[in-house]
Backbone as a chain_set.jsonl record, in Angstrom:
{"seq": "XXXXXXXXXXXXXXXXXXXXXXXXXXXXXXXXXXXXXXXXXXXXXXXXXXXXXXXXXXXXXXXXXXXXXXXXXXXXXXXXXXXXXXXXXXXXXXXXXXXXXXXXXXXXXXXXXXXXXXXXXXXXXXXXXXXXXXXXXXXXXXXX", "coords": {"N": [[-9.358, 2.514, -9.798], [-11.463, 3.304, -10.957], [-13.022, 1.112, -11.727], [-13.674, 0.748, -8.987], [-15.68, 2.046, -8.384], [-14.769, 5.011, -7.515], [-14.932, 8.688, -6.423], [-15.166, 10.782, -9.519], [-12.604, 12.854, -9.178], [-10.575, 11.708, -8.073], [-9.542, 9.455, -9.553], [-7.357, 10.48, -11.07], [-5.134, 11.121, -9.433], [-5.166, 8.905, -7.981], [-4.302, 7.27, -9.766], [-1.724, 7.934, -9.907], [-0.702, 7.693, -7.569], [-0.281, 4.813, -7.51], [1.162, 4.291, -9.62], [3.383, 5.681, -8.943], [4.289, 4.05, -6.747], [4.388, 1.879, -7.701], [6.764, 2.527, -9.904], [9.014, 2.926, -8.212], [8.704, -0.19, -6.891], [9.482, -1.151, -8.791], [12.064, -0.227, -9.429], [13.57, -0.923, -6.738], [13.618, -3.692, -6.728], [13.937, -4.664, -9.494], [16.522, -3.665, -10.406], [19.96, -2.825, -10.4], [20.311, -2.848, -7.428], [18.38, -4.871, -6.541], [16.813, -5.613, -4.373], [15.058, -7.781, -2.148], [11.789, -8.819, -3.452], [9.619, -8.588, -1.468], [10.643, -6.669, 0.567], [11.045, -4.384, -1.273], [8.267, -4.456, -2.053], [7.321, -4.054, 0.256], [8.089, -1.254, 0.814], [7.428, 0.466, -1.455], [4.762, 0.424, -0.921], [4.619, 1.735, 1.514], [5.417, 4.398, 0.739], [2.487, 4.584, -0.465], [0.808, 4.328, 1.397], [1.75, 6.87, 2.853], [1.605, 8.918, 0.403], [-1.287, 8.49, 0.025], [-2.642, 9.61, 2.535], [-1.669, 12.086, 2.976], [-2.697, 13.279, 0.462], [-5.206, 12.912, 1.493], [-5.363, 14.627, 3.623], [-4.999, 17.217, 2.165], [-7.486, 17.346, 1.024], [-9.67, 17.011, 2.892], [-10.685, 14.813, 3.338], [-11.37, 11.057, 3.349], [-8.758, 8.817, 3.459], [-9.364, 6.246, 2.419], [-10.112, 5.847, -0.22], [-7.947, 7.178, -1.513], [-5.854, 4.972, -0.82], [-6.888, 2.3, -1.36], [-7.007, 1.927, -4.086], [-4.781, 2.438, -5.363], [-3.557, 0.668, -4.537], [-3.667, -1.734, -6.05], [-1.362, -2.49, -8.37], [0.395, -3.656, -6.825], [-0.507, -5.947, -6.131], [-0.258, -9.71, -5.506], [-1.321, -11.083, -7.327], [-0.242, -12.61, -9.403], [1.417, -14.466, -8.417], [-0.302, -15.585, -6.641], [-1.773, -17.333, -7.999], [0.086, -18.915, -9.946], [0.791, -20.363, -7.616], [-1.715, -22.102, -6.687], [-1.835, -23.177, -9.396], [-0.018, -24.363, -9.42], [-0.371, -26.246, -7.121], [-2.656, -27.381, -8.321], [-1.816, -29.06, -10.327], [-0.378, -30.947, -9.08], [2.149, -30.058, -8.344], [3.914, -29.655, -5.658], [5.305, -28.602, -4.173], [6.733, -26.559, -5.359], [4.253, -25.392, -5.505], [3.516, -24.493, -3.083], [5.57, -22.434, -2.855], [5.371, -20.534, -3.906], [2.824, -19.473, -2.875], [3.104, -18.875, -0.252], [4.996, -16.76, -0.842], [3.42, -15.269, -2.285], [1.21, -14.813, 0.27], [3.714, -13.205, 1.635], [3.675, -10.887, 0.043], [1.468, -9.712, 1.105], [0.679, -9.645, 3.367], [3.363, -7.464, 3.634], [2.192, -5.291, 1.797], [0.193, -4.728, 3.456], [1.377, -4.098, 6.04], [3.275, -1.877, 5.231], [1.63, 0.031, 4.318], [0.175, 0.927, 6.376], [2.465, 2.013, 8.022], [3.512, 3.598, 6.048], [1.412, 5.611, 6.402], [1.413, 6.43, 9.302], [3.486, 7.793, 9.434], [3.349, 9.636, 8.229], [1.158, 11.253, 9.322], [2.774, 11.643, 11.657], [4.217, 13.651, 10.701], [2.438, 15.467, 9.977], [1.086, 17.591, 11.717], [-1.221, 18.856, 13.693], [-1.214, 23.119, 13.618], [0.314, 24.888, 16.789], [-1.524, 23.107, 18.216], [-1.312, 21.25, 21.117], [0.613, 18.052, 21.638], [-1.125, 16.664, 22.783], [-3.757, 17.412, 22.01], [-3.438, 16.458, 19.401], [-3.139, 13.87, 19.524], [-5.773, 13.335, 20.343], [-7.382, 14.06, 17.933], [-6.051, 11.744, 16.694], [-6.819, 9.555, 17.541], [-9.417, 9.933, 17.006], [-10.269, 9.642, 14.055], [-9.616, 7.15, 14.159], [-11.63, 6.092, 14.974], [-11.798, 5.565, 17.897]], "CA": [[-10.253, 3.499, -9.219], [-13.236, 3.086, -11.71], [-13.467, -0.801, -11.363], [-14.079, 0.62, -7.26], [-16.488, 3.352, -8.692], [-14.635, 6.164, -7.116], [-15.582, 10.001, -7.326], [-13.92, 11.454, -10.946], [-11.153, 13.782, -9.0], [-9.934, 10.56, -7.327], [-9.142, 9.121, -10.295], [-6.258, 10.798, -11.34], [-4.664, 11.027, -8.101], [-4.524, 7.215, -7.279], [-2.888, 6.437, -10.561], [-0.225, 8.773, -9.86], [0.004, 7.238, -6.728], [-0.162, 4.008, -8.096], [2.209, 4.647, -10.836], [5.08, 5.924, -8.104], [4.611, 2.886, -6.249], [5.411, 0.541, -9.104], [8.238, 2.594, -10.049], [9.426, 2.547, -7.108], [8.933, -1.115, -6.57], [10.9, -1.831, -10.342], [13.32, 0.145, -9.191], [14.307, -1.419, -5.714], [13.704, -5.268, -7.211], [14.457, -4.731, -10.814], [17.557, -2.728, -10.757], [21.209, -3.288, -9.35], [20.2, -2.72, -6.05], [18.434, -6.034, -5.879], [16.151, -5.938, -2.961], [14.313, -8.795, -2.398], [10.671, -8.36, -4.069], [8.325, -8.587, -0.206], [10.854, -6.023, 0.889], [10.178, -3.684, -2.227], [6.436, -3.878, -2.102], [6.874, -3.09, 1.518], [8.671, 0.508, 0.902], [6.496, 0.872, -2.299], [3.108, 0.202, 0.281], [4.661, 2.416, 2.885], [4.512, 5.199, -0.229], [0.956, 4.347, -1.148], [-0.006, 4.792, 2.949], [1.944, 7.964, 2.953], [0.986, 9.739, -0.122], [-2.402, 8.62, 0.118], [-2.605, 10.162, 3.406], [-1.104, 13.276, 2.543], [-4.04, 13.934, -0.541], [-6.719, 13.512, 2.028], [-5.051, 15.76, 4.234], [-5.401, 18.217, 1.446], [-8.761, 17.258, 0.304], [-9.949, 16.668, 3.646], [-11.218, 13.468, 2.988], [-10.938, 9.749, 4.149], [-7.485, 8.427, 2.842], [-9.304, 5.325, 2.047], [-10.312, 6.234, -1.936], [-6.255, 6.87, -2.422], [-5.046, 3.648, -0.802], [-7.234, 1.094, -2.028], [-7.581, 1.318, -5.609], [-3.424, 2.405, -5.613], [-2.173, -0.813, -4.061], [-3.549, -2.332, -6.643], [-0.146, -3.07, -8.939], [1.388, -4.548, -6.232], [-1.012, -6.862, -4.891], [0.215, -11.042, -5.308], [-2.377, -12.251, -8.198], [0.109, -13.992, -10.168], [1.608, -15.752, -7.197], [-1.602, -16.869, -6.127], [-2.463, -17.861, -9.459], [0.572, -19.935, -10.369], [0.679, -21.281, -6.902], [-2.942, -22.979, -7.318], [-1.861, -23.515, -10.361], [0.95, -25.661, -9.418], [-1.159, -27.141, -6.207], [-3.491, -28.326, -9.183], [-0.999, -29.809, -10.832], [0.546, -32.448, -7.711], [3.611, -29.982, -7.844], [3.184, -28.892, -4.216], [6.478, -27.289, -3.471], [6.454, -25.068, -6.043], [2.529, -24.278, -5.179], [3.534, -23.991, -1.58], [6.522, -21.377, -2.417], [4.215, -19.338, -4.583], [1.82, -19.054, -1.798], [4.069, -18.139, 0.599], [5.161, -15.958, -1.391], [1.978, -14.21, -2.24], [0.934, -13.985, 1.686], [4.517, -12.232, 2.826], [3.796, -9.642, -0.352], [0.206, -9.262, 1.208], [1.932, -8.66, 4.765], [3.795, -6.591, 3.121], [1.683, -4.556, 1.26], [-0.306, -4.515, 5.138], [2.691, -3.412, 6.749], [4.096, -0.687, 4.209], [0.611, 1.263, 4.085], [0.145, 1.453, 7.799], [3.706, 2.017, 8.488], [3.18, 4.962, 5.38], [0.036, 6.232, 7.229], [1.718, 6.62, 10.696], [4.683, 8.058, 8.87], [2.324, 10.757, 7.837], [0.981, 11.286, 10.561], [4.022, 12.143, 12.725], [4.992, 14.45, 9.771], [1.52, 16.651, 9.775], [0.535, 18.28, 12.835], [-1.948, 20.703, 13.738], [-0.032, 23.802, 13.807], [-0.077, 25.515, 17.594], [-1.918, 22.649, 19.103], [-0.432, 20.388, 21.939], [0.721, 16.612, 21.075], [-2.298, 15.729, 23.212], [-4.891, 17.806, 20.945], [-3.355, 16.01, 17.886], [-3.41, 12.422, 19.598], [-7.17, 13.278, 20.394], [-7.533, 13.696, 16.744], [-5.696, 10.959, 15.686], [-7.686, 8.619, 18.186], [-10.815, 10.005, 16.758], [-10.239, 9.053, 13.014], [-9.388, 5.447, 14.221], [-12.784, 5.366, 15.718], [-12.385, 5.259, 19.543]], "C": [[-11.599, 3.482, -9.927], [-13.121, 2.338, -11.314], [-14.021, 0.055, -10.212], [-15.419, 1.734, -7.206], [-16.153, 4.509, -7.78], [-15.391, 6.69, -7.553], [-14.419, 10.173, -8.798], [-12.85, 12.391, -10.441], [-10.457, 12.693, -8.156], [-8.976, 9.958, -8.35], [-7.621, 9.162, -11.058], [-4.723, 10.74, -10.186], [-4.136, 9.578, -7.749], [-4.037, 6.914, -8.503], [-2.123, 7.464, -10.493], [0.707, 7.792, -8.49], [0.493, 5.498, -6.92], [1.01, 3.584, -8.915], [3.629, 4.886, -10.002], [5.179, 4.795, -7.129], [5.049, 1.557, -7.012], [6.188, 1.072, -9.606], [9.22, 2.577, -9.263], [9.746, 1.171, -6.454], [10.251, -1.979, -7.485], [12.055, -1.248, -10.141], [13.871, -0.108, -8.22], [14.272, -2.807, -6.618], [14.277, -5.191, -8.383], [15.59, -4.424, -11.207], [18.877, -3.161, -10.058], [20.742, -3.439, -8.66], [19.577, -4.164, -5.744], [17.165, -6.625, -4.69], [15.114, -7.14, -2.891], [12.631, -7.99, -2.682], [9.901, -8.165, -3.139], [8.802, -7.707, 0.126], [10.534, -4.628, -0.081], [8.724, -3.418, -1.853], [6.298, -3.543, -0.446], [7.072, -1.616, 1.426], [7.901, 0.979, -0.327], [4.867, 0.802, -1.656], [3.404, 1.841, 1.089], [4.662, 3.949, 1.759], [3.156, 5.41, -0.825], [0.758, 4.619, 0.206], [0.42, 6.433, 2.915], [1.733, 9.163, 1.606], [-0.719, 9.776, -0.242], [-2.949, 9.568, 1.565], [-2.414, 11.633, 3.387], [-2.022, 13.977, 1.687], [-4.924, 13.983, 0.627], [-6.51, 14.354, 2.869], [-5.287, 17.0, 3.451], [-6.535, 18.223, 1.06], [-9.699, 16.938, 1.51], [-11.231, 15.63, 3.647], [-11.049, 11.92, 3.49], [-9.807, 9.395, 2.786], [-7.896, 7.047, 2.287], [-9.271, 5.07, 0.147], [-8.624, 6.18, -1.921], [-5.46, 5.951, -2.176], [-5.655, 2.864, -1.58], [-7.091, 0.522, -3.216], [-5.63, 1.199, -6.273], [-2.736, 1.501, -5.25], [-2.554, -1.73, -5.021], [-2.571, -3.243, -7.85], [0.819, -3.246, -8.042], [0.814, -5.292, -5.745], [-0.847, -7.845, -6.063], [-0.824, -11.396, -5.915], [-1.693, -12.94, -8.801], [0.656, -14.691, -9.647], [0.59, -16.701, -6.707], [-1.862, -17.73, -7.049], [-1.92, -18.616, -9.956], [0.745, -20.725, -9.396], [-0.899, -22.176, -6.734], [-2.463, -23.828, -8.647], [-0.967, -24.876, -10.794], [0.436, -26.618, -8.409], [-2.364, -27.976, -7.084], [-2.99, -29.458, -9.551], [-0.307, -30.658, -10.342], [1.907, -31.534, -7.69], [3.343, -28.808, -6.659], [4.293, -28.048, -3.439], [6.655, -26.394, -4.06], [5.323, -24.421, -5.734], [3.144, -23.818, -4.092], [4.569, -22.565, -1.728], [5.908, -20.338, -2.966], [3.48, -18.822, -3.591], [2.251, -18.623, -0.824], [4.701, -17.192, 0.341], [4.238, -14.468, -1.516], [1.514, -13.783, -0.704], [2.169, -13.19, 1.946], [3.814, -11.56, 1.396], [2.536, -9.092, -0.003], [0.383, -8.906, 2.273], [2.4, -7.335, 4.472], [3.448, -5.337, 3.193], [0.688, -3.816, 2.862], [0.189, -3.538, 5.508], [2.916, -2.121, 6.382], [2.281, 0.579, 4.364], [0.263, 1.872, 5.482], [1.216, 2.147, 8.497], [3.618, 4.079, 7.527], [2.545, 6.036, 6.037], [0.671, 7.008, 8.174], [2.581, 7.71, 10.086], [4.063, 9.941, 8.874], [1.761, 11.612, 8.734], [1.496, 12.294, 11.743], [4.251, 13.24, 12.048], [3.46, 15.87, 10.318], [0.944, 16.421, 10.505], [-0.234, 19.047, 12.93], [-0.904, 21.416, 14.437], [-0.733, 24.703, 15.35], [-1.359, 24.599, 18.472], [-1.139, 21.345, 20.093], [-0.359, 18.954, 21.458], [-0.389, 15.77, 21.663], [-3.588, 15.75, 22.099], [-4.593, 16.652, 19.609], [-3.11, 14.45, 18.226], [-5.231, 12.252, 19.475], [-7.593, 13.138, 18.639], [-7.196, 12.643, 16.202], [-6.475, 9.636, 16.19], [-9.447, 8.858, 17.109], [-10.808, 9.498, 15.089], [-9.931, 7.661, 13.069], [-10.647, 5.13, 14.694], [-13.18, 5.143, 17.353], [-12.834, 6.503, 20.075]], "O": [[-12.678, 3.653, -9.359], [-13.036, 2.483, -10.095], [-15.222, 0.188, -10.447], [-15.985, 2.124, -6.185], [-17.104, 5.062, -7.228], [-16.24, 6.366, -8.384], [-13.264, 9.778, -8.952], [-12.092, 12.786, -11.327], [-9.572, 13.17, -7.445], [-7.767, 9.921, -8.12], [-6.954, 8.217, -11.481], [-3.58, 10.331, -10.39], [-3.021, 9.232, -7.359], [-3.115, 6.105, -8.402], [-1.922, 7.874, -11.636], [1.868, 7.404, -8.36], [1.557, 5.081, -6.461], [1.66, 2.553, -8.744], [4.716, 4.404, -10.321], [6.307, 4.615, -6.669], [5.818, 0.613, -6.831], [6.885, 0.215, -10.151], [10.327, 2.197, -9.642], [10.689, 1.06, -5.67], [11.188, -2.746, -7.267], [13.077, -1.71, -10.648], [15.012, 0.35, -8.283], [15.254, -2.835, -7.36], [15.373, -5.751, -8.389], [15.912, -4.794, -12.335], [18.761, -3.905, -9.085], [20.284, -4.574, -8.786], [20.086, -4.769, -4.8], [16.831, -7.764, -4.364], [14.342, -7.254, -3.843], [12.329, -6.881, -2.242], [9.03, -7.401, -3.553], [7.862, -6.948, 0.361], [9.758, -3.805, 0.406], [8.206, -2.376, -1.453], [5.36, -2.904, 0.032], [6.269, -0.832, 1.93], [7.664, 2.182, -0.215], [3.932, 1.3, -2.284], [2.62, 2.786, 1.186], [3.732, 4.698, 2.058], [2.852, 6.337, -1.576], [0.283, 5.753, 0.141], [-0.497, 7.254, 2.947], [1.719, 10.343, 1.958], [-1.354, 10.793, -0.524], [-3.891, 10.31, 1.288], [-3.285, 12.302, 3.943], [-2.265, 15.156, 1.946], [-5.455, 15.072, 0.848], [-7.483, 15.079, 3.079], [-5.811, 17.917, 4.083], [-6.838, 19.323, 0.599], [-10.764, 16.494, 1.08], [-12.419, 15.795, 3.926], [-10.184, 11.928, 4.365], [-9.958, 9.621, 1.585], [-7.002, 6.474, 1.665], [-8.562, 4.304, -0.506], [-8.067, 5.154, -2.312], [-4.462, 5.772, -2.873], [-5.067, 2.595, -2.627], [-7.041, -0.664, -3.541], [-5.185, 0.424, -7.119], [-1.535, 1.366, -5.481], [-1.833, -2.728, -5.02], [-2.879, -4.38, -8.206], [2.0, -3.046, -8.322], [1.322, -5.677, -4.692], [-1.058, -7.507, -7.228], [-1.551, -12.12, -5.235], [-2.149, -14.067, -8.999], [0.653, -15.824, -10.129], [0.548, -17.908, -6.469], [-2.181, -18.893, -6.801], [-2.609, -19.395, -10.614], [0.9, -21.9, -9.731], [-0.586, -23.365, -6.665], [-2.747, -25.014, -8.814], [-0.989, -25.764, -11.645], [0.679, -27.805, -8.627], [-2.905, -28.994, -6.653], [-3.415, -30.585, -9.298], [0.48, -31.255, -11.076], [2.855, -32.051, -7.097], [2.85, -27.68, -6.674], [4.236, -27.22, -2.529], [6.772, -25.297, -3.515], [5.224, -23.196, -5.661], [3.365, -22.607, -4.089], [4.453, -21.675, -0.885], [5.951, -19.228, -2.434], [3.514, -17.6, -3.445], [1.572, -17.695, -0.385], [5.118, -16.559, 1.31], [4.305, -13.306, -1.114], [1.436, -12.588, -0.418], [1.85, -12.212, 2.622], [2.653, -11.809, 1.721], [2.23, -8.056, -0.592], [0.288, -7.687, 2.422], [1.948, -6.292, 4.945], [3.841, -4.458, 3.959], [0.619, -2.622, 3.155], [-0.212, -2.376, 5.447], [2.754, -1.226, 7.211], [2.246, 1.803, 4.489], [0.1, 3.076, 5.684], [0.959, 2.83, 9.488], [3.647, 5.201, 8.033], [3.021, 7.158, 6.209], [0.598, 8.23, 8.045], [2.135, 8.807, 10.422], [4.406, 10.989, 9.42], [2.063, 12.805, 8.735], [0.993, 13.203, 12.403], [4.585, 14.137, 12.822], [3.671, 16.933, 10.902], [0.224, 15.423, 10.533], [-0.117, 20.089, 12.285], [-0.092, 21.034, 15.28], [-1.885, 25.135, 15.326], [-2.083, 25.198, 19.268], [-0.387, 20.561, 19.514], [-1.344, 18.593, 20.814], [-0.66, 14.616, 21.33], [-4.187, 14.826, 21.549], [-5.511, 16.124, 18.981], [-2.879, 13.722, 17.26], [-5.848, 11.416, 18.814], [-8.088, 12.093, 18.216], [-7.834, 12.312, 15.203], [-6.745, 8.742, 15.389], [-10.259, 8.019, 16.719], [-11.724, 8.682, 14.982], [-9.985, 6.995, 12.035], [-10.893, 3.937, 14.871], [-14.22, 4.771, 17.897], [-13.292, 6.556, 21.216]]}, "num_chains": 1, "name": "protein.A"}
């Protein structure tokens, strides 16, 4: 959130959210349970769409400040980084699985925040207005 020069009440906020998405991710991949690591950073994303969402609902604000800077400990730099690293090196199936790698957790990470978002969404309604009023709204923050 600095590196992106947020405001200073942002700050705190996206590493929280930050912070529950990488425990969240160490704890589906890291732990018994197992889950493969693209599926993880998807349900740890789809937490970063939906709590970020949820602050600007309270802060009535654009949700973009609490996604961006919070997906940051899950986004695919050292995949990219050893797959180059092995495409340097002539070993091209290991580069290639790295890299393939790194795009599904960037899918992923896609997927899981939009999927969060929507999630959100569905959950918080205006209270006492019709499902049309609150599509009109939700059309109008997408821009059309």
């Amino acid at each position: 959130a600095i590196l992106l020069q947020q405001e200073r009440h942002t700050v705190l906020i996206v590493t929280l959210n930050g912070g529950i998405a990488w425990v969240m991710y160490g704890a589906l991949a890291q732990t018994s349970i197992e889950l493969s690591p693209v599926a993880a950073t998807a349900i740890a994303a789809g937490l970063v769409g939906l709590f970020g969402q949820l602050f600007s609902r309270y802060r009535f604000a654009s949700s973009l400040p609490y996604v961006t800077a919070a997906i940051g400990p899950l986004l695919p730099g050292s995949a990219t980084y050893f797959g180059l690293l092995a495409l340097a090196q002539n070993d091209m199936t290991t580069g290639l699985n790295s890299l393939t790698k790194a795009a599904a957790t960037a899918l992923a990470i896609a997927i899981g925040v939009n999927l969060g978002s929507e999630v959100s969404r569905l959950i918080l309604k205006v209270p006492g207005a019709t499902s049309a009023a609150n599509r009109r709204a939700a059309k109008r923050t997408r821009g059309f």
